[in-house]
C-alpha positions in Angstrom: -19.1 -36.4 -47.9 -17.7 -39.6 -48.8 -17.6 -43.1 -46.7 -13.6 -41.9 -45.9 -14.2 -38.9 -45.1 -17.3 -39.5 -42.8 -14.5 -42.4 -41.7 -12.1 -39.9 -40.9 -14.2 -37.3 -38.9 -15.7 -40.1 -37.1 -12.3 -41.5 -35.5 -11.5 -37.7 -35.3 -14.5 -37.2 -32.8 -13.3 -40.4 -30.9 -9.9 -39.5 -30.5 -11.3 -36.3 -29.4 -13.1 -38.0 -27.0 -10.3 -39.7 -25.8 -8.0 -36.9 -25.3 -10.2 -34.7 -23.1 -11.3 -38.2 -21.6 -7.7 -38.4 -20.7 -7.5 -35.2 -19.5 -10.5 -35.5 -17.3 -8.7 -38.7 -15.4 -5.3 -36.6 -15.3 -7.2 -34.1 -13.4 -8.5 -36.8 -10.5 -5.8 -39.0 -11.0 -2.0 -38.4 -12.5 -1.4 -41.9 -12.7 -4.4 -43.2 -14.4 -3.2 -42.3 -18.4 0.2 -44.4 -16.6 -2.2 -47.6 -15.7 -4.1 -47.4 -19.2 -0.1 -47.7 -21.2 0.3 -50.2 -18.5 -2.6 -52.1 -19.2 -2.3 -51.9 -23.1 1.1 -52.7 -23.2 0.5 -56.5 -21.3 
């Protein structure tokens, strides 16, 4: 595997992450992906 391509899969498992991450939150609270665009976009 190159350095890319261990690159790649490694921002792959973080986005991953992320995004059930995400999901979790959405679950307890439907405003908290809302708060995180919020707080990314100041």
């Amino acid at each position: 595997m190159t350095l890319d391509g261990e690159r790649d899969l490694s921002l792959g498992s973080v986005l991953l992450s992320l995004k059930e991450y995400s999901a979790n939150l959405l679950c307890i609270d439907p405003f908290a992906l809302y708060r995180i665009h919020v707080n990314y976009l100041q």
